[in-house]
C-alpha positions in Angstrom: -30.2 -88.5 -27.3 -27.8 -85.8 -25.8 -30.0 -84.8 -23.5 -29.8 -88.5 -21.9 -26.1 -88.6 -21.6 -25.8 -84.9 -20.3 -28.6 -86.0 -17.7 -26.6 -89.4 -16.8 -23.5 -87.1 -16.7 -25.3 -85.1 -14.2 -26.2 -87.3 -11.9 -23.0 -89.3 -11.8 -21.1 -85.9 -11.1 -23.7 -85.0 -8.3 -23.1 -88.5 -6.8 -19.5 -88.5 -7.0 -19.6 -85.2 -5.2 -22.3 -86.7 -2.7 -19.2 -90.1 -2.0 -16.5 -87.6 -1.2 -18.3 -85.6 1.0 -19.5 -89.3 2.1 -16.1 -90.1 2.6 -15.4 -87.6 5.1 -17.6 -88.7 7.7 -21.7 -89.2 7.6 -24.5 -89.5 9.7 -27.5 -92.5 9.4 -30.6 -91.3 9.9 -34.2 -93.2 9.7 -37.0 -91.2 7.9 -40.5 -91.5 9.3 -41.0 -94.4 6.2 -38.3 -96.3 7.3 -35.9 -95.3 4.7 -32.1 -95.1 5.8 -30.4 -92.0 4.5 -27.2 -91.2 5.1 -26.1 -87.1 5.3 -22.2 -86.0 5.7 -21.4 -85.0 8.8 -21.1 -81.1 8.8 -17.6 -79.9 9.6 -16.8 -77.5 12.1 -13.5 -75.3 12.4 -12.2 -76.7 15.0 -10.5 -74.1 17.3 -9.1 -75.1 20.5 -8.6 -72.4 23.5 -4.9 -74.5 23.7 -4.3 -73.7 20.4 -5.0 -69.8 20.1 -3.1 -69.5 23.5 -0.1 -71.3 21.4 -0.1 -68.8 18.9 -0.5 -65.8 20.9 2.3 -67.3 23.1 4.3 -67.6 19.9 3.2 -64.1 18.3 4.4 -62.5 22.0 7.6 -64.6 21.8 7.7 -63.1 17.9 7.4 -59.6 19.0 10.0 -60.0 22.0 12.4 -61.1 19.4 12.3 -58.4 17.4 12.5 -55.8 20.3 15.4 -57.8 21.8 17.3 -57.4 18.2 16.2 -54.0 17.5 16.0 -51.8 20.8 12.9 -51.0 22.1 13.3 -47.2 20.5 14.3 -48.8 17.0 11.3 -50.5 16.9 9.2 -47.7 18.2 10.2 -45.5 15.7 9.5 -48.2 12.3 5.9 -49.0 14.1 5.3 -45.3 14.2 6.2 -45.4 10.3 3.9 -48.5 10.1 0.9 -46.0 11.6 2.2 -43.6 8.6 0.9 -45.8 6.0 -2.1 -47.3 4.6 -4.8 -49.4 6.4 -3.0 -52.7 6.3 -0.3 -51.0 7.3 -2.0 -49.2 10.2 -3.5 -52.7 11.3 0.2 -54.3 11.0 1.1 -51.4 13.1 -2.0 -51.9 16.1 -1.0 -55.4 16.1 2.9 -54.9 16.5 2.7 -52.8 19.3 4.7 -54.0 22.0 3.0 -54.4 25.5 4.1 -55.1 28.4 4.3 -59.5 28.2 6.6 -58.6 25.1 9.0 -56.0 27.1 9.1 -58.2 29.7 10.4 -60.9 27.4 12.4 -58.6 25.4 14.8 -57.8 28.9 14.8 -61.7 29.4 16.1 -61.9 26.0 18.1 -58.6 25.4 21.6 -60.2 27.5 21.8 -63.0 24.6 21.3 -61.1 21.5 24.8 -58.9 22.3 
């Protein structure tokens, strides 16, 4: 007999499962018998060329901060310690690295942070 009720217990977890993902979105779809089944829809991550130009926009205006606070040699010098360090470190350190939309923002930005 507990081999019924961990069967029923089963199935009503696998169809709970089956209405969330349900719940979400699904797709109808007519098998060659005529039966109507109904599959969730798959989800996609969603990235949007607006939005990664948003956050590199952002990261730049991140970095110019920082070099408009610090000094452009200041900030030289801790990334150089970044490249000292361990992996993370040393990919903290690629990333960091100022370029040239980041300078240019740094000048904008230098006359206000004195």
């Amino acid at each position: 007999m507990s081999d019924v009720f961990r069967d029923f217990d089963e199935r009503i977890s696998r169809l709970s499962a089956k209405h969330e993902k349900l719940q979400r979105g699904y797709v109808g779809q007519i098998t060659r018998d005529g039966l109507i089944v109904f599959r969730p829809k798959r989800r996609r991550l969603s990235l949007s060329p607006r939005g990664l130009a948003l956050v590199a926009i952002g990261f730049v205006f991140f970095k110019s901060v920082i070099v408009a606070h610090l000094g452009l040699e200041t900030y030289s010098e801790r990334i150089a310690a970044l490249q000292d360090g361990t992996m993370v470190e040393q990919a903290g350190a690629f990333i960091m690295q100022p370029d040239p939309a980041t300078q240019w923002a740094a000048a904008k930005m230098r006359p206000y942070f004195r």
